[in-house]
KOLMI-564515 format. One record per residue (C-alpha): x, y, z; residue in one letter; chain. Coordinates in Angstrom, 3 decimals. Each point is the difference from the previous one (the first is absolute). Layout:
<atoms>
u:v:w:rest:kette
X:Y:Z:A:A
...
</atoms>
This chain:
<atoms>
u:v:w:rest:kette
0.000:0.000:0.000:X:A
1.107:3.181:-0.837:X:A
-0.006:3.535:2.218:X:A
0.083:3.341:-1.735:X:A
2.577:2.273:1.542:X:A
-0.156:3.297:1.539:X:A
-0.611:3.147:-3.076:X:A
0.452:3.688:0.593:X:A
-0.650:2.514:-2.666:X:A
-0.022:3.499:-0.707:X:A
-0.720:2.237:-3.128:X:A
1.256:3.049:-2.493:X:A
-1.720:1.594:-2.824:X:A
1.730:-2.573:-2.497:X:A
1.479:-2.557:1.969:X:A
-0.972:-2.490:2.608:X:A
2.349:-1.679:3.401:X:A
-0.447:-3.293:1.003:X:A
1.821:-2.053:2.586:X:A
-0.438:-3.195:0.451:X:A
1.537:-0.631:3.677:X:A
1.167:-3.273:0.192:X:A
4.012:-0.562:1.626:X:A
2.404:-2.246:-1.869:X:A
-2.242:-1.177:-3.071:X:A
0.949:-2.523:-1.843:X:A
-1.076:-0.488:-3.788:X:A
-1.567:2.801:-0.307:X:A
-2.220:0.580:-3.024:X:A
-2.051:3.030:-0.609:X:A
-1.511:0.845:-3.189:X:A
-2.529:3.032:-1.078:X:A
-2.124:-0.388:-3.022:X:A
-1.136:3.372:-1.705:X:A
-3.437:-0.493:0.727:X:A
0.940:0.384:3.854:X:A
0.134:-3.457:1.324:X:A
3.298:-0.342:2.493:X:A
0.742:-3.813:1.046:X:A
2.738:-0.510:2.588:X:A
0.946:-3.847:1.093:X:A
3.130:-1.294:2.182:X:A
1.289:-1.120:3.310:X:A
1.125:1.053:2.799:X:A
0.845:-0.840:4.054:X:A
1.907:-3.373:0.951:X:A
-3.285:-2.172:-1.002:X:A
0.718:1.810:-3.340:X:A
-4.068:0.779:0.394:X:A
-1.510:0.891:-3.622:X:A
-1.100:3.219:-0.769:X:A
-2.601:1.048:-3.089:X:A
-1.661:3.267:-0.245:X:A
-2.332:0.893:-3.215:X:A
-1.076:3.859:0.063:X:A
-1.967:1.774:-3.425:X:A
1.051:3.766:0.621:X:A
-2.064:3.151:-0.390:X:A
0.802:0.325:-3.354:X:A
2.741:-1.074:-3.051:X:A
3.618:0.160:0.759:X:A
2.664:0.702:-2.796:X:A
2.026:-3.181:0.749:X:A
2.912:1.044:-1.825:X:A
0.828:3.019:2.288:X:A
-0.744:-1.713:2.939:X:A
3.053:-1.456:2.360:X:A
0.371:-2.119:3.031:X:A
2.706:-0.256:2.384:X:A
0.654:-3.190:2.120:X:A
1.205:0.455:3.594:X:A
1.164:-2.037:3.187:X:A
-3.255:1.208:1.652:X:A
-2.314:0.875:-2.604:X:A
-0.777:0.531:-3.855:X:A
-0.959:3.496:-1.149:X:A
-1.612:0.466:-3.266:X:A
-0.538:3.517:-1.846:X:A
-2.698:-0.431:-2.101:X:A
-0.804:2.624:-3.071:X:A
-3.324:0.622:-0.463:X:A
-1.204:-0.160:-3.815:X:A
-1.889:3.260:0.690:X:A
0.797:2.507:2.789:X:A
-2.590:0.328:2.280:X:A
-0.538:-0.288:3.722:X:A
-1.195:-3.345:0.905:X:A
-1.212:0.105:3.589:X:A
-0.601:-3.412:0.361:X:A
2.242:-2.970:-1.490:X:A
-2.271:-2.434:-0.510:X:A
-2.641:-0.025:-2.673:X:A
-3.660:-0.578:1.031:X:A
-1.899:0.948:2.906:X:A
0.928:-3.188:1.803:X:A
1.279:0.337:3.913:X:A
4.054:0.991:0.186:X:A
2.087:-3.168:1.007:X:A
0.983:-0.333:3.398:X:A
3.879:-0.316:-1.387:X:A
0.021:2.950:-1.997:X:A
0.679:3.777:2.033:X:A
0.975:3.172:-1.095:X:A
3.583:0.938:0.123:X:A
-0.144:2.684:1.852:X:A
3.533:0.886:-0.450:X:A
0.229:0.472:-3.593:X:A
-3.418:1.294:-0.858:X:A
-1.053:4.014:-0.897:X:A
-3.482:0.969:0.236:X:A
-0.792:1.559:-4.014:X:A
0.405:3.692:1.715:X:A
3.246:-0.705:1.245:X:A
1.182:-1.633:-2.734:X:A
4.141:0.069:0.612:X:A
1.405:-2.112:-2.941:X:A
1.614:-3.474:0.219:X:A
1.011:-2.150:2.325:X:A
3.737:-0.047:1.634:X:A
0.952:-3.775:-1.556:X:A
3.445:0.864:1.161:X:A
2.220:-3.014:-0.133:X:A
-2.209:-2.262:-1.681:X:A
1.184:-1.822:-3.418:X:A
-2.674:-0.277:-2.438:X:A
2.822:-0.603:-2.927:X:A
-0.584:-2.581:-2.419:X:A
-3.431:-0.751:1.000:X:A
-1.353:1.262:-3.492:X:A
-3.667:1.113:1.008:X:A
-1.321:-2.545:1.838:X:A
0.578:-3.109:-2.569:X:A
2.837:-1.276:1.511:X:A
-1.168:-0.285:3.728:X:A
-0.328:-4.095:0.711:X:A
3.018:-0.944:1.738:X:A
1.172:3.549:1.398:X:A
3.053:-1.522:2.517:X:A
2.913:2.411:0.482:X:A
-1.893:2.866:-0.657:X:A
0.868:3.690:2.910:X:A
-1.718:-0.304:3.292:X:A
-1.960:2.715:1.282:X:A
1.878:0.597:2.967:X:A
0.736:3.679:-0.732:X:A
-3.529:1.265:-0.380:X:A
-1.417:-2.279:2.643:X:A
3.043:1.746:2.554:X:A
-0.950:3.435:-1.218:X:A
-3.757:-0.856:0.537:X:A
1.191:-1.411:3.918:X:A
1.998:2.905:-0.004:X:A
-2.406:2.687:-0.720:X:A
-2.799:-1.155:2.498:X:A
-1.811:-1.649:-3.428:X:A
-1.167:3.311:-0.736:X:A
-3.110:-0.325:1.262:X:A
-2.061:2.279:2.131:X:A
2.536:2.471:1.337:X:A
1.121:0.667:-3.069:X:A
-3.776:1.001:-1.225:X:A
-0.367:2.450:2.704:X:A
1.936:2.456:-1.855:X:A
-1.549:-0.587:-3.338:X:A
-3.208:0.807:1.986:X:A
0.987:2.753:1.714:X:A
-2.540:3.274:-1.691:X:A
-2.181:-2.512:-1.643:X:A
-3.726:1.384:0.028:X:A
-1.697:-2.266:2.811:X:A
-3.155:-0.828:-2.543:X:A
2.545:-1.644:-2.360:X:A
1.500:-2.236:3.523:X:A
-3.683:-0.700:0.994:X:A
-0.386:-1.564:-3.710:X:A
2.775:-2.416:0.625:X:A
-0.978:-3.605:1.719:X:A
2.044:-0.525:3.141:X:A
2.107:-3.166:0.338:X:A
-0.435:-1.754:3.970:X:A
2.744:-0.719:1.974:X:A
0.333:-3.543:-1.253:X:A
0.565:1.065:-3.246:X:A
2.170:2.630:0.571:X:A
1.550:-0.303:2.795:X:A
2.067:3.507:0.258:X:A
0.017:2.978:2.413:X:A
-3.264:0.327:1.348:X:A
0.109:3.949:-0.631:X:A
1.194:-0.260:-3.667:X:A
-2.545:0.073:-2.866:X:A
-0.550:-2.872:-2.539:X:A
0.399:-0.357:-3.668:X:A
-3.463:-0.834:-1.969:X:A
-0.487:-3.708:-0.472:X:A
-0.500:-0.788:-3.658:X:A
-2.274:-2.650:-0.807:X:A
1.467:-3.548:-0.746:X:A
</atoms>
């Protein structure tokens, strides 16, 4: 029996982050088809436990342009939307959000704070070709540097919102859903970011 590991996401105008969280993986295999559909399979843990995860995305990626990076802890994957649009959800349909999937609160931007790509720092995405050559990804970078900078910076999470609040009109805070403690579990003071639909 398979399990479907742990997903995090986040979105820009043309391109979408997903992370598929799942330490030491071993033969990997990812693939995206245009048409959206993102299949993930491979093992993991000292039962080498099989993993298999099936999404169909929002809309069409451009499969070519899109690039994956293979790491000790996790696998990122920068996917290029075929049109560039904001999302707000990833899955298509109006079917409940898996219980695996979250929002990566540390790479996403809300569409009025849009602030340009994400830091992949470190990571090697040479060779890969678009995202044909992806079964089998051994030896590729680890993510170590942007998961230490993440650490490092506190995750960027609620304090660092505060400031990007700061003078904001208190209708347009009153418009945005609150996250509970659970879900964000930050300085009890600090304001959240708005929770996109999954």
């Amino acid at each position: 029996m398979s399990r479907h590991p742990e997903v995090k996401w986040a979105e820009r105008l043309d391109k979408v982050y997903l992370t598929i969280q799942l330490p030491d993986a071993k033969d990997a295999n990812v693939d995206v088809q245009p048409d959206g559909t993102f299949t993930f399979s491979g093992s993991a843990g000292s039962a080498n436990n099989k993993y298999e995860l099936e999404l169909t995305l929002h809309d069409k990626i451009n499969k070519e342009e899109s690039k994956i990076n293979k790491g000790m802890r996790s696998i990122f994957c920068v996917l290029v939307k075929e049109e560039p649009c904001w999302w707000k959800k990833l899955l298509r349909g109006d079917g409940k959000t898996p219980h695996y999937i979250k929002v990566d609160w540390d790479k996403w931007a809300d569409e009025d704070e849009e602030g340009g790509d994400v830091d992949v720092g470190g990571m090697d995405f040479s060779g890969m070709g678009g995202m044909g050559g992806m079964g089998g990804m051994g030896g590729m970078g680890g993510m170590g540097g942007m998961e230490g900078m993440a650490n490092m910076m506190g995750g960027m999470g609620a304090e660092g919102m505060d400031d990007d609040l700061e003078g904001s009109e208190d209708e347009e805070e009153a418009e945005k859903p609150q996250l509970d403690e659970a879900e964000n579990p930050k300085d009890e003071g600090a304001k959240t970011q708005t929770a996109p639909s999954t």
